[in-house]
N, C-alpha and C positions, 0 to 999 in steps of 0.2 A: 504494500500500500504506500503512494507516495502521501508525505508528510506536507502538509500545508506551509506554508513558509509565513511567521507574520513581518513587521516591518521590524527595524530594528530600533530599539530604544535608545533617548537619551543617552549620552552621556555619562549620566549619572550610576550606569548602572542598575536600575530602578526595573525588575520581574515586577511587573502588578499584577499580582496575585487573580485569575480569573475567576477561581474555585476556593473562595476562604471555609470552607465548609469541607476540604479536604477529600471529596469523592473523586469520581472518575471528570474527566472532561466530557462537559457536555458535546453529545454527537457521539463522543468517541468511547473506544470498548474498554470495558474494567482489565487492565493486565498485571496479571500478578509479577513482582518481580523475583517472586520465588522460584516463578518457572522458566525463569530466561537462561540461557545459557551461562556459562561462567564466566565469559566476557561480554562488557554489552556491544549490542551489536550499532546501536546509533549514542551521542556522545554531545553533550554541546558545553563547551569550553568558556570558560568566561577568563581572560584576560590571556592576550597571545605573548607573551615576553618568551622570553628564553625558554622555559620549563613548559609553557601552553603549548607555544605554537611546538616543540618538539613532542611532545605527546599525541597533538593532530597528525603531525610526520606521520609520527610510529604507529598509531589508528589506521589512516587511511592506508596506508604500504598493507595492512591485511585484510583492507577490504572493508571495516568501520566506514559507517555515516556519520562525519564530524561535522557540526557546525560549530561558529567563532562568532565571540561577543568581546567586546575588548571598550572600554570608555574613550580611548582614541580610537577615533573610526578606521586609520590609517592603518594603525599596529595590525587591525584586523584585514585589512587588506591585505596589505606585504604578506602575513601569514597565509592566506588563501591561495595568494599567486607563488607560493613556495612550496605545495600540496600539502596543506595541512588544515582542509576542510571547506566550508563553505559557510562563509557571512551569513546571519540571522539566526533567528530564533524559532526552533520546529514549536507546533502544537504539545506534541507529548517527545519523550525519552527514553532511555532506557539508565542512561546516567548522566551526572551532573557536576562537573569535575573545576573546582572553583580554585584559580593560578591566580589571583588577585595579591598584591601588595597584603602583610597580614592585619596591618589595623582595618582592612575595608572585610575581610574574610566574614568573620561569623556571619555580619549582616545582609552578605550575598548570600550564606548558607540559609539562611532564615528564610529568604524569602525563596530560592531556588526550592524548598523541602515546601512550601506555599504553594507554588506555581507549576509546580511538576509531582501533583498527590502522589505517585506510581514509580517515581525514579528514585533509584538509589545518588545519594549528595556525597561527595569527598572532595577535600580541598589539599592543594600540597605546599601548606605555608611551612615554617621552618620553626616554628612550635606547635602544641597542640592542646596541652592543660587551659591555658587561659581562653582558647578560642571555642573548646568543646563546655568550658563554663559561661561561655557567652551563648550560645546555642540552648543549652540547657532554661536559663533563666527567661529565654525569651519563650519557653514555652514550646518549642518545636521537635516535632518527629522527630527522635535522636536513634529510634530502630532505623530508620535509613540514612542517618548519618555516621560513619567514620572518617577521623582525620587521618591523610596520608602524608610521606615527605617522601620524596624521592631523592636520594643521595646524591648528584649529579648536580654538574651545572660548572659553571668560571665565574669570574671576575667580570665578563662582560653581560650583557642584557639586552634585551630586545628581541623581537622575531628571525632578525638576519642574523644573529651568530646561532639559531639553531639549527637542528639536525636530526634524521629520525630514527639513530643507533645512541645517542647519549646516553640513554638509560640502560645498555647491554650490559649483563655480568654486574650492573649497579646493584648496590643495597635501595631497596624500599622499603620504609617503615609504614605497617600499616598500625595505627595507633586504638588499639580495640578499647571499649568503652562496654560497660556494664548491662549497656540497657542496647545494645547493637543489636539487630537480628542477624543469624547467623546468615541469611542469603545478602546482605547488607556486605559482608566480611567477603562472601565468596568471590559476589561480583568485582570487590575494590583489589580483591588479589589477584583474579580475572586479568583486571586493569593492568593491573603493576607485571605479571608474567607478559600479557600480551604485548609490552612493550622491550619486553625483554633482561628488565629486571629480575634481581632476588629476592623474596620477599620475607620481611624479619616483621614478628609481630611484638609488637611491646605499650605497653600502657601509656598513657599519655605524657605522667609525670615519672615516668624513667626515660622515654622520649626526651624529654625536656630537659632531663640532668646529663644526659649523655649527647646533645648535640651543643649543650652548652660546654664541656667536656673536650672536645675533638672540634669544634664549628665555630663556637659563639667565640669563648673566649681567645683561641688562635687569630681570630679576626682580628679580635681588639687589640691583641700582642702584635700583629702585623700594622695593622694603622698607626701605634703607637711609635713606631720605628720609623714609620715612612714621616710620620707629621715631625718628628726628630730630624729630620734631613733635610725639614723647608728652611732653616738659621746654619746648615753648614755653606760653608766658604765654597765656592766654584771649585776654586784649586783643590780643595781637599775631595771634593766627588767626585773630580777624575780617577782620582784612587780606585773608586768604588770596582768592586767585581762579583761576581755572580753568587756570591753568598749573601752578598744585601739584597741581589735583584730575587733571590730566593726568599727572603726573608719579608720582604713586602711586596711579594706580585700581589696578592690578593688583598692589599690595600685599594687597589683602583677599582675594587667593587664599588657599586651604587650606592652611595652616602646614605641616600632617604630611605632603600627601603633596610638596611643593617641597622638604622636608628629604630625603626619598626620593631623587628627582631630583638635589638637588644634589649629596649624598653619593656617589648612585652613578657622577654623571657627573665627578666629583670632582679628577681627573688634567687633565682638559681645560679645565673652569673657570677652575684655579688657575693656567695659563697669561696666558688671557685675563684673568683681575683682575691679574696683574703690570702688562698691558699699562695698565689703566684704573689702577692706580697710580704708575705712570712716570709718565701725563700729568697725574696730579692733582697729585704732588708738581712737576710743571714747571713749571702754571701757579701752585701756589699760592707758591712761589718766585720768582716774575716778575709777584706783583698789582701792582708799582708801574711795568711796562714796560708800557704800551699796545699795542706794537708783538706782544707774546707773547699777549696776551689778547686781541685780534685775530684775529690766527691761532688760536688757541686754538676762540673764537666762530664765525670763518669756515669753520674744517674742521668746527663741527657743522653747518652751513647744508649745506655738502654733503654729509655723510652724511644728510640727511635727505632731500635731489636722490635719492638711489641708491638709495632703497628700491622694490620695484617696487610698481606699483598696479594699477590695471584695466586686462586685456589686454597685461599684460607690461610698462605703459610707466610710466617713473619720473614722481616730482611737479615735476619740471623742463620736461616733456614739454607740462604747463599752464599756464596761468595764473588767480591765484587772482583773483575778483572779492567782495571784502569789502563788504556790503549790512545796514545798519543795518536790525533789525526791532523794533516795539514788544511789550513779552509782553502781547498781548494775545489773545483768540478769537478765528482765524479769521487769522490774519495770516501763518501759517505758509503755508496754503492760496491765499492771495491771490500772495502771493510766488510758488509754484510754478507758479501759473495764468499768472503774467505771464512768468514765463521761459518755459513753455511755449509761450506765443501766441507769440515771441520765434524760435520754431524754434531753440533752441539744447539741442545734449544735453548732460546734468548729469554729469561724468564720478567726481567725489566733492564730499563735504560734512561742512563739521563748522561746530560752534555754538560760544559761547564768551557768556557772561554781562557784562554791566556788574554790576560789583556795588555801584554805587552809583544807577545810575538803573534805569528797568523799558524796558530794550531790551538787546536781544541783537544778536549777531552773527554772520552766515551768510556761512562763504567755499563760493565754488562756484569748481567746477575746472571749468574748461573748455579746450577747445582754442584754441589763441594765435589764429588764424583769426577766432573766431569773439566773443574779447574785445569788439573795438570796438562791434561791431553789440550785443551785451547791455550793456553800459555804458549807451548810448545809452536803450536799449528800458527800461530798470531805470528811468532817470533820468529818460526820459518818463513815464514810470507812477507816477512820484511817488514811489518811493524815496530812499534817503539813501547815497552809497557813501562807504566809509570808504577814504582815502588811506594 
């Protein structure tokens, strides 16, 4: 059956509710959303930024009926003309997937669970406690609502840096709540596989302490460092090399909506930076004891062993092999050619600049196993490893 298309609203954001009485839509037939499939099959997205319109991507690539609703009319377009659905607002749904900024969130959920009696509502804001307490108190269907977050995303924003593989092999949290119906859960994990995620289920406010944890408060350590660098001297930034540009890439995230975030997640943060202040007034009290800046040093070696990587396994799990490359054409290609003859699989990789000569540097992670034998193969090949 095609779906009737209406016009597109304000602006504002603003479902007016046609059915406040919560039945079926008039004309149209009672659909259980118990009996839908595990993903839904039609979708309508309300805000196209980065995470939307990539989600539409990843929808439409299997065949989803996506529509796009965005309060700049544009964002929704560029996302359209990128395949990641179709401008407006259907009759009915099947779900109702709310990418909005998080102070706007609950109150699109409210009225999306108003306006669509029959659709399962999820939103992928980057908390969840405080928004599933705003839902609550407004009184709304909270069996068709769960909060999700999709673990995915950069420093950039908008419809044009997405993509419809972002979410592969990603963590998605589906944030389950007390009062959820279970086809509520099925279809929002539905969601999250059909784009190619993992899906973790966890409660709202363990959500909330562990993305404050790994997300929130990293951010604020990264901003914190970059805004540190607007009062240094030209001549001293030259200096700069790729462990500061590490250290604050993800400071040129989106100002307004990490102030969202922070604010909202706000109680759980403020915990956590106690903690990063205890240790900073420790060490910076003990710069003239070796022994405390040591340990200081040492315990970040290992949180950086415990983070996980490919297939679940930490960076302890590898060993790094450091391979001197010239920045020249074609040498990236050469390199790979040669580990590959090597039979060794590349488990991660990252680059790192000389900034005084023109050669770079490639650690590849590999399995311990298989270290000796590509040392060997690298350094036959004419490579240079760096000790």
């Amino acid at each position: 059956m095609r779906r009737a298309m209406l016009p597109v609203h304000p602006p504002n954001l603003t479902l007016c509710p046609h059915h406040p009485g919560g039945g079926a839509p008039p004309g149209g037939r009672q659909k259980l959303v118990s009996d839908r499939n595990t993903s839904p099959e039609s979708v309508l997205i309300i805000g196209t930024g980065l995470i939307g319109t990539s989600i539409g991507m990843a929808l439409t690539s299997h065949g989803r009926q996506v529509y796009l609703r965005d309060r700049t009319s544009s964002h929704a377009l560029v996302a359209s003309s990128l395949g990641a659905g179709v401008v407006g607002v259907p009759d009915e749904v099947d779900m109702v997937v709310v990418a909005a900024p998080p102070a706007a969130t609950a109150q699109i959920v409210v009225r999306a669970l108003s306006r669509f009696p029959t659709a399962v509502v999820t939103d992928v804001a980057s908390v969840k406690a405080p928004i599933l307490e705003q839902v609550r108190l407004a009184g709304a269907d909270l069996g068709r609502y769960v909060g999700s977050h999709p673990m995915a995303g950069s420093q950039h924003s908008g419809p044009l840096t997405a993509r419809p593989d972002l979410f592969i092999d990603r963590t998605w949290v589906i944030a389950r709540h007390g009062d959820v119906h279970p086809f509520t859960m099925t279809a929002a994990e539905g969601l999250a596989r059909l784009c190619g995620a993992r899906v973790e289920i966890m409660v709202p406010t363990e959500h909330d302490l562990a993305v404050a944890e790994v997300s929130h408060v990293p951010q604020i350590m990264s901003s914190l460092m970059a805004g540190n660098l607007v009062d240094v001297l030209p001549s001293h930034l030259r200096l700069a090399g790729q462990g500061v540009r590490d250290v604050t890439r993800i400071a040129a995230s989106d100002e307004s909506m990490w102030t969202q975030i922070i604010t909202a997640n706000r109680d759980v943060i403020g915990v956590q930076l106690e903690k990063v202040a205890t240790a900073l007034d420790d060490v910076r009290s003990h710069l003239d004891s070796p022994q405390v800046v040591y340990q200081f040093m040492r315990h970040g070696v290992e949180g950086t062993r415990v983070l996980p990587g490919k297939h679940g396994r930490t960076q302890q799990d590898y060993v790094h092999l450091i391979v001197e490359i010239p920045d020249s054409p074609g040498a990236l290609a050469r390199l790979f050619a040669d580990v590959d003859a090597a039979g060794v699989n590349v488990e991660d990789l990252g680059i790192e600049h000389d900034r005084t000569r023109e050669v770079g540097y490639i650690s590849i992670a590999i399995q311990p196993e298989k270290a000796d034998a590509l040392a060997q193969a690298m350094t036959g090949a004419g490579w240079t490893l760096k000790l």
